[in-house]
C-alpha positions as CSV (number, residue, x, y, z in Angstrom):
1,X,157.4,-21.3,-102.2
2,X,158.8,-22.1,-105.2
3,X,162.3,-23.1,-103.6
4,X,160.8,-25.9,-101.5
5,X,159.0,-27.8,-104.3
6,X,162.1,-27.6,-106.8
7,X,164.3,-29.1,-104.6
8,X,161.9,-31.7,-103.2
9,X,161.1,-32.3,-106.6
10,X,164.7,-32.7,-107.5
11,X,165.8,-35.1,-104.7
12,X,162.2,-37.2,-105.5
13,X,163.5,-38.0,-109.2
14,X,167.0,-38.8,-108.3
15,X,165.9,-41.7,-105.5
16,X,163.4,-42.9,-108.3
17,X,166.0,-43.3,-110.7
18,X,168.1,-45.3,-108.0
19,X,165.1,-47.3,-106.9
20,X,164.7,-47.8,-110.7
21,X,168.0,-48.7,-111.0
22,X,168.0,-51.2,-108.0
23,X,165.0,-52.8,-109.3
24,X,166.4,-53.6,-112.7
25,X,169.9,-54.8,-111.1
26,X,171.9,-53.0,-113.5
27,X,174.5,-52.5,-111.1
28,X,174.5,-55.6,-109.0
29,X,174.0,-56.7,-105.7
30,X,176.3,-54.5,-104.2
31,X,175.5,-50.6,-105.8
32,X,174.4,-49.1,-102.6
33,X,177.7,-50.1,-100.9
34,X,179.7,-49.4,-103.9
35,X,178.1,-45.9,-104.6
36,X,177.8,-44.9,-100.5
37,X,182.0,-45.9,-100.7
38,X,182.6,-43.6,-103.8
39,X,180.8,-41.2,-102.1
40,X,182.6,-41.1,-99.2
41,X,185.9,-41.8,-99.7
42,X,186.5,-39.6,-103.1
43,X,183.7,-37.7,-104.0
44,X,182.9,-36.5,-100.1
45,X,186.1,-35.0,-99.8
46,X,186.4,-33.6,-102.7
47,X,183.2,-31.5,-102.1
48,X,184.4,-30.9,-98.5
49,X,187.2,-29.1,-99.4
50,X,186.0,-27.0,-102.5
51,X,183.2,-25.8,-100.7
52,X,184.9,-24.6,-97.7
53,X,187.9,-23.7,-99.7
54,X,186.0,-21.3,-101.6
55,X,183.7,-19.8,-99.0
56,X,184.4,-16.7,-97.2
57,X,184.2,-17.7,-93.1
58,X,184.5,-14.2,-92.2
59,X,181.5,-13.4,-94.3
60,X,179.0,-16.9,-92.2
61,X,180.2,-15.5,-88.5
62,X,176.8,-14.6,-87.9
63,X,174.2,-14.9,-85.7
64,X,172.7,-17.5,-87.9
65,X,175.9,-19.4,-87.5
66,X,174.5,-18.7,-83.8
67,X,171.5,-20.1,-83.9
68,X,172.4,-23.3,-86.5
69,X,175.5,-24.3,-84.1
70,X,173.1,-24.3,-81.6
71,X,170.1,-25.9,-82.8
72,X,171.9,-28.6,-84.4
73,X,173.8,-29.6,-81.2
74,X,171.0,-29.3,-79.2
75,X,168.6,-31.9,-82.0
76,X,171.9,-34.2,-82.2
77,X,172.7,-34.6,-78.5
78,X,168.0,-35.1,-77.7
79,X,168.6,-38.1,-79.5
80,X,171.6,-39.8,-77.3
81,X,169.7,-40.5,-73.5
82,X,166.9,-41.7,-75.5
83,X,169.3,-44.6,-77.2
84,X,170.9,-45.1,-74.2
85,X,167.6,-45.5,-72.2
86,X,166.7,-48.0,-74.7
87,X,169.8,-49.8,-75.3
88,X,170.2,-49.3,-78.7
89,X,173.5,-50.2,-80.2
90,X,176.2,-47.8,-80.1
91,X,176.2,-47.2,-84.1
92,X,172.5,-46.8,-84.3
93,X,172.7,-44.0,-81.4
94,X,175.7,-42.2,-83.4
95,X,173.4,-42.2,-86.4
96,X,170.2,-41.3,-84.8
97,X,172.1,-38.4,-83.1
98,X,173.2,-37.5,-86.7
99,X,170.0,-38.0,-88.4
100,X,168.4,-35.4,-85.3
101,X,170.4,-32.3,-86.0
102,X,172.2,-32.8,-89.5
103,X,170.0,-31.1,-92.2
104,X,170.1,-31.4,-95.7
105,X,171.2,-28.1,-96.5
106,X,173.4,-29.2,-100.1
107,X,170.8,-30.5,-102.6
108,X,167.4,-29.3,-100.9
109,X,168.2,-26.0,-98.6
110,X,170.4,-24.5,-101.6
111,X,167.2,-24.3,-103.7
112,X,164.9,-23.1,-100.9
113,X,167.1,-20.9,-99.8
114,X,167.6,-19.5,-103.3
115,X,164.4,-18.9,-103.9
116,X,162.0,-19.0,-100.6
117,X,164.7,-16.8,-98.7
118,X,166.2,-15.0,-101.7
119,X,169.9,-15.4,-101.2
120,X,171.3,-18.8,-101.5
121,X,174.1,-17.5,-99.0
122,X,171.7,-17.7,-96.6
123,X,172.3,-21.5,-96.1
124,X,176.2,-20.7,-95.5
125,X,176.6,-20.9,-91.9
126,X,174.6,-24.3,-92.2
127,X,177.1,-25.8,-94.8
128,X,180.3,-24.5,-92.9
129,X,179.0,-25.6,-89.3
130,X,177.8,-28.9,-91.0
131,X,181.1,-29.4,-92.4
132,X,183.5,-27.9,-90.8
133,X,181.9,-29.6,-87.4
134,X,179.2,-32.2,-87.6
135,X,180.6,-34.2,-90.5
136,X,184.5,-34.6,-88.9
137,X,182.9,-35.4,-85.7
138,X,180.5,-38.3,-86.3
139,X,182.6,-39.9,-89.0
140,X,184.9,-40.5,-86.6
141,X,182.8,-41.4,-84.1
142,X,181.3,-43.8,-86.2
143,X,185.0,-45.3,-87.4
144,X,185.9,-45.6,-83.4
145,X,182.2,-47.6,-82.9
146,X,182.8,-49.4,-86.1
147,X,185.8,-50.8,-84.5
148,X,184.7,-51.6,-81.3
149,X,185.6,-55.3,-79.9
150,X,188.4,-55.1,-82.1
151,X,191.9,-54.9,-79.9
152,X,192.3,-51.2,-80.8
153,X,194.5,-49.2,-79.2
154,X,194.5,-46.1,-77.9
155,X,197.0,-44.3,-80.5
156,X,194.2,-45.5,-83.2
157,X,191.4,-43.7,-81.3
158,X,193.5,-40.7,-80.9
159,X,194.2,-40.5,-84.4
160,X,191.0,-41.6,-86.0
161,X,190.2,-37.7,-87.5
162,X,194.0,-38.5,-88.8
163,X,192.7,-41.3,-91.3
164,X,189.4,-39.9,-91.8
165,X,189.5,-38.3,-95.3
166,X,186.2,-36.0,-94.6
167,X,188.1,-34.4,-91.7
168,X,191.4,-34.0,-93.9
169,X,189.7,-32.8,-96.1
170,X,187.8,-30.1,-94.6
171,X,191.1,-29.3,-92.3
172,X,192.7,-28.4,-95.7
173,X,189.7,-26.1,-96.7
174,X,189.8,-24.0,-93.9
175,X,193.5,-24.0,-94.2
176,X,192.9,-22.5,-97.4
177,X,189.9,-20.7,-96.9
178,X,192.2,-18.8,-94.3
179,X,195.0,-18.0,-96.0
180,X,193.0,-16.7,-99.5
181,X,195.0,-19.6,-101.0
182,X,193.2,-22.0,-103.9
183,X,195.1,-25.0,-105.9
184,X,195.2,-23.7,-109.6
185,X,192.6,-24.2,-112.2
186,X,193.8,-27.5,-113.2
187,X,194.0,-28.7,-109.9
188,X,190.8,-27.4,-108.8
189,X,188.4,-28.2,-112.5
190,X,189.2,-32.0,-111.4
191,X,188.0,-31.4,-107.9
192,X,185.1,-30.1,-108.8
193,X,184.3,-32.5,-111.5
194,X,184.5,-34.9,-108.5
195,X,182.8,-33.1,-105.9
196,X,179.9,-33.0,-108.4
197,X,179.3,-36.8,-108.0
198,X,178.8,-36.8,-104.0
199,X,175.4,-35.9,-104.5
200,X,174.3,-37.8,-106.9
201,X,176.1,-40.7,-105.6
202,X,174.4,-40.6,-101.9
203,X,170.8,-40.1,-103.2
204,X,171.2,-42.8,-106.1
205,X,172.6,-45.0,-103.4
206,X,169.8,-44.2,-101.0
207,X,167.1,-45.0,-103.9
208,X,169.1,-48.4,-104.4
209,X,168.3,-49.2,-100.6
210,X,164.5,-48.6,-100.8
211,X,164.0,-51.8,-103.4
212,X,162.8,-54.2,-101.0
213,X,163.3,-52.1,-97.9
214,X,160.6,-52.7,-95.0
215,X,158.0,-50.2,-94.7
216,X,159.7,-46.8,-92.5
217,X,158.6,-46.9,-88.8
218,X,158.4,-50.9,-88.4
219,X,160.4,-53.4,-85.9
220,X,162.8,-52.1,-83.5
221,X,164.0,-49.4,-85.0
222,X,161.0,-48.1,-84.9
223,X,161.0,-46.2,-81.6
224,X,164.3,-44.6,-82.5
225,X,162.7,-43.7,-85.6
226,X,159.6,-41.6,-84.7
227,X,161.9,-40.0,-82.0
228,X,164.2,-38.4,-84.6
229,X,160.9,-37.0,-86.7
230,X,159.7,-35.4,-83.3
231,X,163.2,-34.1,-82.8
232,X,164.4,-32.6,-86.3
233,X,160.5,-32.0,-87.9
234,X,159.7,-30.3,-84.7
235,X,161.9,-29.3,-82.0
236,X,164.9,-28.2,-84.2
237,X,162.8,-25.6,-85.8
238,X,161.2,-24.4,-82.9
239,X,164.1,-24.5,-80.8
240,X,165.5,-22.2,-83.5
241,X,162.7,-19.9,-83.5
242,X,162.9,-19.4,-80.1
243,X,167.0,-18.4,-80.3
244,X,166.3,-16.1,-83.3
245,X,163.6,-14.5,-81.4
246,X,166.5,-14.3,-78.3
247,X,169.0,-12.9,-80.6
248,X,166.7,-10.1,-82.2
249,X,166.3,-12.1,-85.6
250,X,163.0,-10.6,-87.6
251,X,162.1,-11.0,-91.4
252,X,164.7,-12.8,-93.8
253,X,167.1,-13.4,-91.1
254,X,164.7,-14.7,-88.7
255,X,162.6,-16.9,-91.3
256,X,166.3,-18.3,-92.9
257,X,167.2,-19.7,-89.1
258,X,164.1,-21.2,-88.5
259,X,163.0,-22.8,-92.3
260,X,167.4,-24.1,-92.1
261,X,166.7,-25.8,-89.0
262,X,163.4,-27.2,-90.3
263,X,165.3,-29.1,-93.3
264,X,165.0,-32.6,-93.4
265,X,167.6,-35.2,-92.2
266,X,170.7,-35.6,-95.1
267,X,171.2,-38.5,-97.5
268,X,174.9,-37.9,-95.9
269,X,173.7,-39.7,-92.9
270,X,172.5,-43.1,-95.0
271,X,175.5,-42.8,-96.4
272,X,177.7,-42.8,-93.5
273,X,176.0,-45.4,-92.0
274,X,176.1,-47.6,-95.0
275,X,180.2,-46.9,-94.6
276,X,180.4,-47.8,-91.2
277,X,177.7,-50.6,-91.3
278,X,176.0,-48.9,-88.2
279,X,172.4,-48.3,-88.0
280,X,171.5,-48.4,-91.7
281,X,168.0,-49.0,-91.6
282,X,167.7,-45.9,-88.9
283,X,169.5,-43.7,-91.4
284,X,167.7,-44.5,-94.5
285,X,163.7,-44.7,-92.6
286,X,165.0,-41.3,-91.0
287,X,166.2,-39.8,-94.5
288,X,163.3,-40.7,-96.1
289,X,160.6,-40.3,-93.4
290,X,161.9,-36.4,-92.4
291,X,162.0,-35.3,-96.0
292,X,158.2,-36.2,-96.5
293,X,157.4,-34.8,-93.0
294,X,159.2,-31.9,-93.9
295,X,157.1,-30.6,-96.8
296,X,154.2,-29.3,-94.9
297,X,156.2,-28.1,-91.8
298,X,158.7,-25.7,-94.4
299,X,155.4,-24.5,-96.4
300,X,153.6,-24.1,-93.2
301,X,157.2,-21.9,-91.8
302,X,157.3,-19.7,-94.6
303,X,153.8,-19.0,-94.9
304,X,153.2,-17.4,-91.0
305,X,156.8,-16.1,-91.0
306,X,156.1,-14.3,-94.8
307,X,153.4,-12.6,-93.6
C-alpha cells in the first residue's frame, strides 16, 4: 500500500509547485506552452530512447505484455464511436482516445509497482507497449489532425512518424535495444540528464494549466469527460481482470495486470495536446480527474487481490 500513496504523493507536490508557480507568474504567460514544448520536443525523446534503449524486450514478451496491449487498445478505441456520435472535434477524440487507455505508468506505476507489486519490472511491458506503440501512434495522429484544412499533401501524411521526434526516437531505441548496442557514457550521461526533465516538465506544466482552469466535468467537454473516467477507472481494469483470469494469471502476476491497467490517465496526454493545440481542456480535466478517481479503485485492487 505504500507504493500507491508515495507516488500519488509525489505527483500531488509537483502540480502544486506548478500551480504555485502559475499563480505567482514567475514564468510568464506562456510556461505551460513553453514547458509542454521542452517536454516534447527534447526532453520526450530523450526519455524515449534511453528507456527503451536500455530495456531488455526479450525479457517484457509476456503475458502481461498480453493483457496491457490489449486492454489499452480496447480503453483507447471505447472512446472513438462515442466522439463520433457526439461530434466532437477530431483532436478532442484523438485525445479522449489517448486519455482512455494511456496510463501513467513513468512517475506513479514505477512507485506502486515497486512497492505494492514488489518488482518495479513489473510495469515494463506497460512502458514498452506505451512507448514503443501508443506514444508514435497518437502523436502523429494528432500532427496529421493538427494540420487539417491546411493544403497537405499526401507525402506529408505518409511521412508524419518521419518528423515526429517521439517516434524517431523510440525507432532508434529498439534499434538499439536489438542489437545490445548503447552510445557511450558521454553520449548517453547527457541523455539522461535530459530525459530527467520530461517528467518534471509535463506535471509542472500541467500545474501551470490548473490556475484559473474551470472546475473538471463542466461545459461541453463535459460528456467526453465522465466517459473517459468510466472507461479507464473502470473498464480498463476490469477488462484486464477478465484477460488475466483468460490467460491463467493468479497472485503477483495477476494483481500487476489488473492494478497497471487501473493507473490513471498520463500527464503525457495534457502535454501532447497542449503541442498539438487539440482538446486541451479534455486532457488536463481527464489527467487530473482519473488520478483522484484512481486512489480508491488501486487501494480497493490490491486489497481483494492481496488476500
Amino acid at each position: 500500500m505504500t507504493g500507491i500513496g508515495e507516488g500519488f504523493f509525489v505527483i500531488a507536490v509537483v502540480i502544486a509547485v506548478g500551480y504555485g508557480i502559475g499563480r505567482a507568474g514567475v514564468l510568464g504567460p506562456s510556461a505551460t506552452q513553453v514547458l509542454s514544448r521542452t517536454a516534447f520536443f527534447v526532453a520526450s525523446p530523450a526519455l524515449l530512447f534511453t528507456v527503451i534503449a536500455q530495456q531488455d524486450i526479450g525479457a517484457v514478451f509476456s503475458a502481461g505484455l498480453v493483457v496491457t496491449a490489449v486492454t489499452s487498445t480496447l480503453a483507447c478505441a471505447l472512446f472513438v464511436p462515442f466522439g463520433l456520435l457526439r461530434r466532437r472535434p477530431a483532436g478532442e477524440i484523438a485525445i479522449g482516445s489517448m486519455a482512455s487507455g494511456y496510463v501513467n505508468a513513468g512517475n506513479l506505476g514505477i512507485p506502486i509497482a515497486t512497492y505494492a507489486l514488489g518488482s518495479a519490472g513489473e510495469i515494463a511491458p506497460v512502458l514498452l507497449f506505451q512507448l514503443a506503440v501508443l506514444t508514435p501512434l497518437f502523436s502523429t495522429v494528432l500532427d496529421i489532425v493538427s494540420h487539417q484544412g491546411e493544403r497537405t499533401s499526401r507525402r506529408r501524411t505518409l511521412t508524419a512518424p518521419l518528423r515526429n521526434p517521439l517516434a524517431i526516437a523510440t525507432a532508434a531505441g529498439l534499434v538499439a535495444s536489438a542489437t545490445g548496442w548503447l552510445p557511450p557514457e558521454p553520449v548517453m550521461a547527457p541523455l539522461q540528464l535530459i530525459a530527467d526533465l520530461a517528467v518534471p516538465c509535463m506535471l509542472l506544466a500541467f500545474g501551470i494549466s490548473l490556475r484559473g482552469a474551470a472546475r473538471p466535468g463542466t461545459g461541453d467537454v463535459g460528456p467526453s469527460l465522465w466517459v473517459v473516467v468510466a472507461i479507464k477507472n473502470v473498464l480498463q481494469p476490469l477488462i484486464g481482470l477478465g484477460l488475466g483470469l483468460l490467460l491463467g494469471l493468479s497472485g503477483i502476476a495477476l494483481m500487476a495486470v489488473v492494478v497497471c491497467a487501473a493507473l490513471p490517465t498520463a500527464q503525457n496526454v495534457f502535454g501532447y495536446a497542449v503541442r498539438f493545440d487539440q482538446g486541451v481542456r479534455l486532457g488536463r480535466d481527464a489527467a487530473l480527474t482519473t488520478t483522484i478517481v484512481s486512489v480508491p479503485v488501486l487501494f480497493l485492487i490490491v486489497g481483494l487481490l492481496a488476500v
